[in-house]
N, C-alpha and C positions, 0 to 999 in steps of 0.2 A: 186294903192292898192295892199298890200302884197297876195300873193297867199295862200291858206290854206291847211293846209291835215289833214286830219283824224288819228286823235294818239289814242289808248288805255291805261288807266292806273286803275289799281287795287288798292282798299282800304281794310284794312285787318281789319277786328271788333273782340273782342269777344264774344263770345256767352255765354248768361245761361241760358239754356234751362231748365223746368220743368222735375220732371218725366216722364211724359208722351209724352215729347215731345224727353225726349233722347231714349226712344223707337223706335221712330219714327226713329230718326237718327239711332239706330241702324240696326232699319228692311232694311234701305234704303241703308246703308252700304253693310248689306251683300246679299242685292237683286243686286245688284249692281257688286259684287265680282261676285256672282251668275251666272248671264248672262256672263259677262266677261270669265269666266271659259266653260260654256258651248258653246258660239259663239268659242273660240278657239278648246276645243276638236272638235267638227267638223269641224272647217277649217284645223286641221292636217290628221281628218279621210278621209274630200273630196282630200286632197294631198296625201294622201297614197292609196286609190283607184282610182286615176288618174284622178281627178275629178277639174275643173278648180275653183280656189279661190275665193268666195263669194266677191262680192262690196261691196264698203260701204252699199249703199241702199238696197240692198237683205240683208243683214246682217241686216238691223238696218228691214226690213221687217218680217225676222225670229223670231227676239229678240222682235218683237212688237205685232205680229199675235201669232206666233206658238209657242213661250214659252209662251207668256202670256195667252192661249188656256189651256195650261198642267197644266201650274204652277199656280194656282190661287193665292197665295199670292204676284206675282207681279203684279196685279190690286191695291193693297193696297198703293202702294207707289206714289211718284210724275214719270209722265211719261214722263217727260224728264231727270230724272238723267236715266233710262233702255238704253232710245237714245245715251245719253253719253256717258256712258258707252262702246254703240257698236262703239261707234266713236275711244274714246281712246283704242280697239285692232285696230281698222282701221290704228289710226298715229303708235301704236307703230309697225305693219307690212308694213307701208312706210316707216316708220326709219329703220327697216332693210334690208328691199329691196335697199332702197338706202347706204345702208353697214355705216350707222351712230350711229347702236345701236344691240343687242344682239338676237336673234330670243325670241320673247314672252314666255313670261313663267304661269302658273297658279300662281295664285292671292291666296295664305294661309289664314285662318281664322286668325289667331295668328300673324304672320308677315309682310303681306300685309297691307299698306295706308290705315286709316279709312276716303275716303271721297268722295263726289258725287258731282255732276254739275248739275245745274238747270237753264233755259233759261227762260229771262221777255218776258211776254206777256199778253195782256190786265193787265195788275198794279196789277199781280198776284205776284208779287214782290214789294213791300214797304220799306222806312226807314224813321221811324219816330222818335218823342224823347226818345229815350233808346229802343229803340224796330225795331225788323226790322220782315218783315213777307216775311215767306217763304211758297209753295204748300205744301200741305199736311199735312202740322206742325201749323201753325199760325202766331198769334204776340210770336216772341221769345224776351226777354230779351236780351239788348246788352248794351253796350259802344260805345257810337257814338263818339267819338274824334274827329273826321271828317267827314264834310258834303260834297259832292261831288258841284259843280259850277250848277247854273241850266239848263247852255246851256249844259250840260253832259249828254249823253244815259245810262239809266242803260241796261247791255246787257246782265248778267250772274250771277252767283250767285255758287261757291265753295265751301260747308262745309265741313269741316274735324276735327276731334279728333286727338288729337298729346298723344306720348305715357305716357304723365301724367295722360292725361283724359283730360284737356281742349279742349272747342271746340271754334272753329273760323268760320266766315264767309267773303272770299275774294270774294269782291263784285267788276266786271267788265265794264267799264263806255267807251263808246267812244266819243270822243271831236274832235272839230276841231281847229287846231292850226295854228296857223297866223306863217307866215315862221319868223326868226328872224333872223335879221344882223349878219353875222359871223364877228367876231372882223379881227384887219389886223392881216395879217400871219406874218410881221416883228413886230408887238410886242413885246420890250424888256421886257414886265411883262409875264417872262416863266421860267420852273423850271423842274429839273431833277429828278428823283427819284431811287435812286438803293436799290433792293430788300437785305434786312437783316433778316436772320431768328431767329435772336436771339432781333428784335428790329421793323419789321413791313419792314423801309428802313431809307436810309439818304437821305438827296437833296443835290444840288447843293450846297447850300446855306448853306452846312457844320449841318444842323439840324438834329435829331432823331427824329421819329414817338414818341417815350415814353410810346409806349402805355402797356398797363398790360397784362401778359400771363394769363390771367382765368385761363386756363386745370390746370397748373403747379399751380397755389396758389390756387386750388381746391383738388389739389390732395389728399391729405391727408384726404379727408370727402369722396371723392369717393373711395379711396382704403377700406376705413373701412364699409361701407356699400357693396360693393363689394365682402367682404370678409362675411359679416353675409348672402349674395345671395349666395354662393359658398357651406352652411350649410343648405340650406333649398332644401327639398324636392324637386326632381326636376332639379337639378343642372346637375345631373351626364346626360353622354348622353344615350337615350333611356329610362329615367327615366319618369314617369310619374308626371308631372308638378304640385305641389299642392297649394290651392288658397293662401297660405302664402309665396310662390315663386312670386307668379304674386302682392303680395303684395309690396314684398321687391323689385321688378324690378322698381314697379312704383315710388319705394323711388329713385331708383339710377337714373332714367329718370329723374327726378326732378333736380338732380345733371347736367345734361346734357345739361337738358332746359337752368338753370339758366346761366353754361355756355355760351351757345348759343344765348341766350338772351345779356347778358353783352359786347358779340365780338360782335355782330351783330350792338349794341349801340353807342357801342365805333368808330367803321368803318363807320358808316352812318355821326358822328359828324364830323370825320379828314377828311371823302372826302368831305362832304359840303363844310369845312372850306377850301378847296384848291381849289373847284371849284370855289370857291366866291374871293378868293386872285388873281388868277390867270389865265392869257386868254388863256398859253399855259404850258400843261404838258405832260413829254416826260417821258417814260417808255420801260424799255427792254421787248418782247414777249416772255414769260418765261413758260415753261413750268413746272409748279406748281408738279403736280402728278409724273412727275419724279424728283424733284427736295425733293418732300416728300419720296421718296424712302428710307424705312430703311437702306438699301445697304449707303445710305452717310451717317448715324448716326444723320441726324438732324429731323428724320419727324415728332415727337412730335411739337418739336420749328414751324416747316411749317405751319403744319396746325392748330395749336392753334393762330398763329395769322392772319391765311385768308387773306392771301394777293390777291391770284386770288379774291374773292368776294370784295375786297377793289377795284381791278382795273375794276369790271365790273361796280362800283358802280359809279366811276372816269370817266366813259366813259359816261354814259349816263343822269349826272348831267355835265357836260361838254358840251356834245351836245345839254343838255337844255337849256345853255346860250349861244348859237352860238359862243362857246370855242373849242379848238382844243386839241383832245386826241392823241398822237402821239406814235406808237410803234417801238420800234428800233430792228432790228433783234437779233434773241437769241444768237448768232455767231458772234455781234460785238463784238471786243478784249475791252470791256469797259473798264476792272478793270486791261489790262495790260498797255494801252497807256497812257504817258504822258499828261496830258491837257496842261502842258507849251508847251514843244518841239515837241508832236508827237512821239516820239522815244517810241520803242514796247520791257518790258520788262516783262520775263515768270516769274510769281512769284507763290508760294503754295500756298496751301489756308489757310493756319496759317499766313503766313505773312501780317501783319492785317498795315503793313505799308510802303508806297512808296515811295523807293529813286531811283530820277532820277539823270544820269552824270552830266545832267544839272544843278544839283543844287538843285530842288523841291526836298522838302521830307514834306509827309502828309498823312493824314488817306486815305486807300486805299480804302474806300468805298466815301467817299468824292472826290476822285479826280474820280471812275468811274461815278459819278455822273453829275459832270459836263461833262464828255465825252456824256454821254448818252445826256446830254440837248444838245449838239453841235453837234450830230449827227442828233437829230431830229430835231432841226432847218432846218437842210440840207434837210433832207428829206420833210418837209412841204413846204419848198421852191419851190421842184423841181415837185410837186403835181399842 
């Protein structure tokens, strides 16, 4: 009998909330910022009078007794987004104690994440047809797309507003999954992939991603909306923000979303499609955010077509089907070695074509392609 482990996977709904109910989310919002901001000034005040830093459990003690004591309108909300709340300063002062992220910062009215966490308990959580209920809010109005397995725990519950105004609800499920057959490591159905900023990548197999740059055939509808934000009210800095500012922002958000939306669409179809083609795919460990670096003149192209979020997507739809994701160092000579002979020639990076002594000449992202599949052959061998 296959052994089983416990996976978590999130389903993302959206919400449409009543009046009264996006009240609701709003109080909870900024009850929520609220504690967050006051649990941090005093763990900076307890460090500056030499005072040793609050645990998680005193903290979430403080935020539950003695703010809620002061503050009467955090009695109003649900009393695990306040818990939550204390938790996420708790990770974000583990991620930087363990030097993985930035010392904490106050949570803004204006600029700060609109969204809060909420824990099942006694089936104070539901999701029924077009409706899902949450503490303190109700039955809200959703889009149920998908229904979670019934062997599935519901465990959590995420609302947020994005900055159009839409609201969501990522709803957290834990399941137990049966281990699955990793395909064999010699499998000749495998495939290279070299990163193209002007194109997603090419493979082995001489292909182009084809996929569309959004940002760039957007452009022209965000610069002009862009431009009617830069005349309102508000604009300049220390200018005092007028409600026809925050009007026109939520027009060019809209611009952004749709963006966002479209890459997002587009990346989830071509990693599927490669995860389901193929039992092995080899990829260089590239480091994206320098590689978007204005200083190289391509970071528009970088990050409009997401390629790091295509390769996380690649990894973990891969590992779904006991498929092998394979990363090849960011420092192999991919795109100078010959795939015929081996032989190492230094070339620009305009030269967009490979001639070897040998004789090969072909597209230079094409032939680092295949070097990339033939390196990570090697290396899942030797695993």
């Amino acid at each position: 009998m296959s052994k089983a482990n416990k996976s978590n996977k999130a389903i993302k709904y959206r919400l449409y909330p009543n009046d009264e109910q996006k009240v609701m989310f709003a109080k909870t919002f900024g009850c929520c910022r609220f504690v967050y901001n006051q649990l941090l000034a005093l763990q900076k005040q307890r460090y500056k009078d030499g005072e040793s830093h609050l645990s998680k459990l005193k903290s979430n003690e403080f935020a539950t007794r003695t703010l809620k004591k002061d503050y009467d309108f955090l009695k109003e909300i649900d009393k695990f987004a306040v818990s939550n709340a204390v938790f996420h300063l708790a990770d974000a002062y583990d991620r930087f104690f363990k030097k993985q992220n930035h010392f904490p910062k106050f949570k803004s009215k204006r600029k700060s994440k609109k969204s809060y966490t909420t824990n099942f308990t006694n089936n104070n959580i539901l999701i029924g047809k077009n409706v899902i209920k949450l503490p303190k809010v109700g039955m809200v109005k959703a889009v149920i797309h998908k229904l979670p397995k019934d062997d599935w725990k519901l465990k959590s519950v995420t609302v947020s507003q994005d900055s159009v105004g839409n609201y969501f609800a990522s709803v957290l499920f834990e399941y137990e999954q049966e281990d699955i057959p990793s395909v064999s490591k010699s499998s000749t159905n495998a495939i290279g992939l070299d990163y193209k900023s002007d194109g997603l990548y090419m493979d082995s197999n001489g292909n182009k991603a084809g996929v569309h740059k959004y940002y760039r055939e957007s452009h022209k509808k965000l610069a002009k909306q862009q431009r009617r934000l830069s005349r309102k009210a508000g604009s300049k800095k220390n200018e005092t923000k007028s409600s026809n500012y925050f009007k026109q922002m939520r027009k060019v958000n809209r611009i952004y979303r749709k963006i966002a939306n479209q890459r997002l669409d587009s990346l989830h179809k071509k990693s599927t499609e490669i995860a389901n083609q193929y039992d092995i795919v080899c990829v260089e460990d590239l480091d994206m955010k320098a590689i978007g670096n204005k200083g190289f003149g391509n970071g528009k192209a970088t990050f409009d077509n997401g390629y790091g979020m295509f390769l996380n997507m690649l990894d973990y739809k891969l590992k779904e089907r006991g498929k092998y994701f394979v990363k090849v160092d960011k420092w192999y000579p991919s795109s100078q070695i010959c795939h015929c002979c081996g032989s190492v020639k230094k070339f620009d990076l305009k030269d967009r074509v490979y001639t070897c002594d040998c004789g090969y000449t072909g597209d230079r992202d094409h032939n680092a392609a295949i070097n990339i599949l033939t390196e990570g052959l090697r290396i899942l061998q030797s695993l």
